[in-house]
N, C-alpha and C positions, 0 to 999 in steps of 0.2 A: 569589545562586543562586536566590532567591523568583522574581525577574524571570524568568528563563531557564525557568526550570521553568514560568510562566502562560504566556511565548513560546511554548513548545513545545506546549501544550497548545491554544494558538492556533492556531499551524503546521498542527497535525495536523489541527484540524478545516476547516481550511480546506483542506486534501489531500485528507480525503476529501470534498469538496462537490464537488471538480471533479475527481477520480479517473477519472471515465470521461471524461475531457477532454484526458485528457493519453496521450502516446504509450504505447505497450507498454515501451520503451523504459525512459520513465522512472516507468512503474509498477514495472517489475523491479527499478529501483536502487532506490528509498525503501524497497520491500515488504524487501527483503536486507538494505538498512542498517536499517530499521526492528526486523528478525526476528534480527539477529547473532549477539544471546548469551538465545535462545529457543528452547523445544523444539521439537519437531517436534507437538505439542496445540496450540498455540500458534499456530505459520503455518499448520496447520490453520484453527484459529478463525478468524484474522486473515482468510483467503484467502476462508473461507464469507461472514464479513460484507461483502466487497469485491464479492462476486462477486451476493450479495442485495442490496446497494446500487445495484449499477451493472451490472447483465447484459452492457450490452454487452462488460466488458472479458472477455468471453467468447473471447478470441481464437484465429482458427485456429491451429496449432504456428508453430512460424520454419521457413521453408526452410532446407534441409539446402545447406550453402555445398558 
């Protein structure tokens, strides 16, 4: 579990170096799977250091299908 746990810690920071690189798309699933069993202070926090990091994923809304 040592290993998975420094993987993950890898992962992650390697998500956020290219976070504004990746689609809207798959910034949704990570930030969701990432936030699952997290409050709502939480993906707050999360969403502000995402969004100081990397402005651009400042995205317009999704079209309304």
């Amino acid at each position: 579990m040592q290993n998975e746990e420094r993987f993950a810690v890898l992962i992650g920071h390697a998500a956020l170096a290219v976070w504004g690189d990746m689609t809207r798309d798959t910034q949704e699933a990570l930030f969701e799977t990432a936030m699952k069993h997290h409050d709502d202070a939480d993906r707050e926090a999360f969403a502000r250091l995402l969004h100081a990091r990397h402005p651009r994923t400042l995205h317009p809304p999704k079209p309304v299908a």
